[in-house]
N, C-alpha and C positions, 0 to 999 in steps of 0.2 A: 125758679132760676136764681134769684137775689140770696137763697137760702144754700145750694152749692157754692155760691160765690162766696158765700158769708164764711162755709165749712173750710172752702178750699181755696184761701185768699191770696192774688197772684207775687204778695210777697210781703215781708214783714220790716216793719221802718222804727225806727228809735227815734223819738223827736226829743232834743236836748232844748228846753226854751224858757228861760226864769220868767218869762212873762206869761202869767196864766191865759190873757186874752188871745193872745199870738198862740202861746199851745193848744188852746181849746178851737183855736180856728182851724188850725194845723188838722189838726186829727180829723174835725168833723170831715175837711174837704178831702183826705184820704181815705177815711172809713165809707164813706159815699161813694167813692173811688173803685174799693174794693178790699184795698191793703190791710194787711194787719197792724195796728198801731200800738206801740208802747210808748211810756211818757215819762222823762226827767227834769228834773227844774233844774239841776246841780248837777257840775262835773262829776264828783264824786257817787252820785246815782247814777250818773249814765254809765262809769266805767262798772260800777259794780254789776245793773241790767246785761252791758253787753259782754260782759266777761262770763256770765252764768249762761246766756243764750247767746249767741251773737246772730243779729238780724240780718239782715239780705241788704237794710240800708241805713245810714245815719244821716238827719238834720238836725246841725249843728249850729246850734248860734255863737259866735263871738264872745261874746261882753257877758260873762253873768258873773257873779258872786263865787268867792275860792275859786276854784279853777276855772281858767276861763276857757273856751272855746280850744283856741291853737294847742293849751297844754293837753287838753282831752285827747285831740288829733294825735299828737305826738304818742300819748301811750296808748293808744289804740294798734298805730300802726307800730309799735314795739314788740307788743302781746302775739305770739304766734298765732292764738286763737282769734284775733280779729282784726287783722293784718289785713285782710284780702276784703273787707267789707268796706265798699264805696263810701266816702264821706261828703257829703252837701253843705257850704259852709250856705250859711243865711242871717246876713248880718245887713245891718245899717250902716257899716264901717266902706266907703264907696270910694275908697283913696285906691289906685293902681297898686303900691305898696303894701296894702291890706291882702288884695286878691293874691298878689305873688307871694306874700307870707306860707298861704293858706295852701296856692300849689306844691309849694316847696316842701311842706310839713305830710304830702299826700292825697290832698283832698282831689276829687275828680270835676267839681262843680262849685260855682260861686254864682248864689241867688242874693241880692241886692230888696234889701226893706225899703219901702215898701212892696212887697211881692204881687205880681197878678198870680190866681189860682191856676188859669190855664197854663200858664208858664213851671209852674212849680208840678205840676200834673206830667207835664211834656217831659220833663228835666228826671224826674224821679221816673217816670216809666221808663227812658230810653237810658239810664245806668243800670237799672234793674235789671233788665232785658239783656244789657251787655254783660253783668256781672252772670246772669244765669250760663248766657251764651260762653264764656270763659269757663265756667265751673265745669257745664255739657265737655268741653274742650281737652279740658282736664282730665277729665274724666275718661274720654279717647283715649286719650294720650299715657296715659296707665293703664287702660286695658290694652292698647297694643301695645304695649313696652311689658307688660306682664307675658303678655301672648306671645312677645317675638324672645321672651328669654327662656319661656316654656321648647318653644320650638331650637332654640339654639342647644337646650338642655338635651335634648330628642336630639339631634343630630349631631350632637358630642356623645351623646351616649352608644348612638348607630356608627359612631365613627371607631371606637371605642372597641365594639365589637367584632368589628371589621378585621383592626389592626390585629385583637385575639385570633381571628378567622387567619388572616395572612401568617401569622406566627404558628397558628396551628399546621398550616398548610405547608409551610417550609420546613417546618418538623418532618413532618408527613412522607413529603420529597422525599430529604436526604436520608430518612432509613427504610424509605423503598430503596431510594439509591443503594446505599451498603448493603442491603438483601441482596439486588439482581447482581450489584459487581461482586458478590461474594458468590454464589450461584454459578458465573459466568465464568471467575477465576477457578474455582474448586474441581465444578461439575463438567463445564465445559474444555474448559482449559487441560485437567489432566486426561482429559475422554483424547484430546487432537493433540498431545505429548504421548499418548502411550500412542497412537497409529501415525504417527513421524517418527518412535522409534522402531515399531513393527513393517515399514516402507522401508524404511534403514535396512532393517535385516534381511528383508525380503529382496532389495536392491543388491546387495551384497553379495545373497545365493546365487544370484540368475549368474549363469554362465556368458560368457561374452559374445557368444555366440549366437544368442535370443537379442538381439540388438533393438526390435520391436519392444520387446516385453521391458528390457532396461528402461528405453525411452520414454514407456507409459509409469512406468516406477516414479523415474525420475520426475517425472511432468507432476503426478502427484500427490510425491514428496515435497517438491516446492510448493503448490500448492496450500499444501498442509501449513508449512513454514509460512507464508503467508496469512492464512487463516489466523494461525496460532499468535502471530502478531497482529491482525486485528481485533482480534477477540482482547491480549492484554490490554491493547492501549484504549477500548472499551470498558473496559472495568477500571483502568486508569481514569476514565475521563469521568464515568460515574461517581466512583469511592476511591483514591487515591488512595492504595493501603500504607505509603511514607506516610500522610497525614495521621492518621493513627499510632502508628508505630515509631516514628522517629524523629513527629512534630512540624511545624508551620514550616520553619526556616530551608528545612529539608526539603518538603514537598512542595513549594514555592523552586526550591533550584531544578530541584527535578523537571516539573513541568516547563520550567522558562527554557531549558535547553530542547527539551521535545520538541517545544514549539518551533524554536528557530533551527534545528533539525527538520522537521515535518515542510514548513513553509518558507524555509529559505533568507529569512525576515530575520537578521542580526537584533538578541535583544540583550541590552545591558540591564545587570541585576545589583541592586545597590540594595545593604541590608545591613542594618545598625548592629543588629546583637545575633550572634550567632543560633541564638535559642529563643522562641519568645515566650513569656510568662502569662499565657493569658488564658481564658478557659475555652473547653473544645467548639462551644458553640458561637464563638467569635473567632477561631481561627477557621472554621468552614466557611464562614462567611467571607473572611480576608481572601480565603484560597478561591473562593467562588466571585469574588469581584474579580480579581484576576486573571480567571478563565474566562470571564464574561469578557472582559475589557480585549485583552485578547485575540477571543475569539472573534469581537468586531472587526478588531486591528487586522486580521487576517481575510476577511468576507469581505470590507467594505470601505476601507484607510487607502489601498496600494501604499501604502510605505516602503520605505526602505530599512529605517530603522524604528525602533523602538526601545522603551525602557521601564522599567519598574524600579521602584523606590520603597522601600518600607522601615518605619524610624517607629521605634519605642521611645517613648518620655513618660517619665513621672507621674503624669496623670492622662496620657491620651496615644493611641497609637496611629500614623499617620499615614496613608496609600496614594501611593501618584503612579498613573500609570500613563504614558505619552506617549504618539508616534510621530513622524513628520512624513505626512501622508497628505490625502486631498480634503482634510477636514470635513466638518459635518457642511450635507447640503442645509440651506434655508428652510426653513421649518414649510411642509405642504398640509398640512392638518392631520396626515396620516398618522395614525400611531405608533410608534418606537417602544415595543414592546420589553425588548433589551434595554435600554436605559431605564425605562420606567420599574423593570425589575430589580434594577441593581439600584435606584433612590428607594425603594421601598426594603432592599436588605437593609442599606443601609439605616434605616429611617428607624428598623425592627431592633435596635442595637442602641440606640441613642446617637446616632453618628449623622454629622451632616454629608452629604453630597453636591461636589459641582463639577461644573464642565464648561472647559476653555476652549472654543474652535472658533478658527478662521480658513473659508474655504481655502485650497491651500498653502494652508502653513500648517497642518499637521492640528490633531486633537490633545489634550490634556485634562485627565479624570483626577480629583481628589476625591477621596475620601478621609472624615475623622472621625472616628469612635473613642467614648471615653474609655481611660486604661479598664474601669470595672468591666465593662460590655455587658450589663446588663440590659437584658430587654425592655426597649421604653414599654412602658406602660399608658402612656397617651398617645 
């Protein structure tokens, strides 16, 4: 057993002590101890020992020849290498002002000559034991601060993915969208214009005297004429072909007047530049905050008025969409699947998103994208 103890000793101690009697006592009563002993007479031995290895502990006398005691302390706890190892002063110097010297310079203990052994035993095991217990500590506290920047890197990088996944998926949308509203315009739309003007003709033959048969014409032919306007404003609402064709500013007036045609809901449209200069896949995005905002405005505001606002500057293009309606309710946990859509367009652009409601007094949406719109990438 004295032979593992010997191999694997509970800690290693520097004894600094120009007095060989006092050294030679020092050691024996540690080495019996357990610990592992090295030995300096001179400051300049001790810094050069603990500089090369640095132990787990230092007993430090005071009073020796060239450096004394306090200066060793000092460069010790200078040296990034041996900064953090406990220092024991042990001196004969027994003045109050000695001892606060000694704290002040770092030291953790002040043992008074003549020393008892058990005392010097008790004092050295229990800094040892706290220095280990600090180190263990340490040591924690790097592995989870490693661990928790591991996992932050993980879920910035699944975050990362995600936002590709939403950007892929909005892509996705809007040219299914332009497929079916092109499909919908072309394929359907000329299929219930050629048999609205075939009801036409067909209406026109009947003699006035099948009065029956007019009436089923005529019933329909409106029909038709119905259809045929909801089928456009279907493929309007999908792919706006002005967005394409004749740009933001255009399909923005277009739609605002629909709307307040369709829903009764007077909406003012305020727009800085007749044209705006920005790329297609930010101005889908402008058009579709818009529809969104909206189409709230219409389902769930009762308003009476509303407005839109859209300003180009120099380096940012800016979206306010307002109505003075009954504001948003108090949040009930449920999710707002609409809003949460249009912070995450926005989000996909580099643009911030907010929202002013007071139940009410009506809602108010910003939006700001930088003039680039390019896609954030975080």
């Amino acid at each position: 057993m004295e032979l593992v103890e010997n191999l694997n000793p509970p800690g290693e101690i520097l004894i600094v002590e120009d007095t060989p009697a006092s050294l030679q006592l020092l050691s024996e009563l540690l080495t019996q101890a357990g610990y592992g002993v090295r030995q300096a007479q001179d400051g300049e031995m001790a810094l050069l020992s603990a500089g090369e290895r640095p132990p787990d502990l230092v007993l430090l006398d005071i009073r020796m020849p060239g450096i004394d005691g306090y200066e060793v302390c000092k460069r010790l706890k200078a040296d990034p290498r041996t900064r953090e190892v406990p220092v024991i002063f042990l001196s004969a110097l027994h003045e109050p002002g000695d001892k606060v010297a000694g704290f002040k310079l770092g030291a953790v203990d002040y043992i008074e000559k003549p020393f008892h052994p058990d005392e010097v035993l008790a004092r050295v095991h229990t800094h040892i034991e706290l220095r280990r217990l600090q180190a263990g500590l340490e040591k924690r506290v790097r592995e989870r601060t490693a661990d928790h920047r591991q996992a932050e890197e993980k879920l910035h990088a699944s975050w990362l993915q995600l936002q590709e996944l939403t950007e892929f998926l909005q892509t996705v949308r809007e040219e299914e969208r332009t497929r079916i509203a092109r499909e919908i315009h072309d394929e359907l739309g000329q299929a219930l214009t050629a048999l609205r003007i075939d009801l036409a003709w067909l209406r026109g033959k009947c003699g006035s005297e099948d009065s029956r048969t007019v009436d089923k014409l005529a019933a329909a032919y409106n029909l038709v004429v119905k259809t045929l306007d909801a089928v456009r404003r279907i493929s309007e609402d999908l792919r706006p072909g002005m967005l394409d064709q004749l740009g933001l500013a255009a399909a923005i007036q277009h739609y605002v007047a629909k709307f307040s045609e369709r829903t009764g809901i007077p909406c003012q449209l305020w727009l800085n530049r007749e044209e705006f200069e920005i790329e297609d896949q930010l101005a889908t995005a402008l058009f579709r905050l818009v529809q969104e905002a909206l189409t709230n405005v219409a389902r769930h505001a009762s308003a009476r008025n509303a407005a839109v606002r859209i300003a180009e500057e120099h380096d940012a293009i800016h979206l306010s969409v307002e109505d003075d309606g009954c504001g948003l309710a108090p949040p009930t946990g449920k999710k707002t699947f609409g809003l949460l859509g249009m912070r995450e367009r926005a989000k996909m652009f580099g643009g911030t998103f907010e929202i002013e409601s007071t139940p009410g007094a009506g809602t108010r949406i910003r939006v700001q994208f930088p003039k680039k719109g390019d896609v954030n990438p975080t």
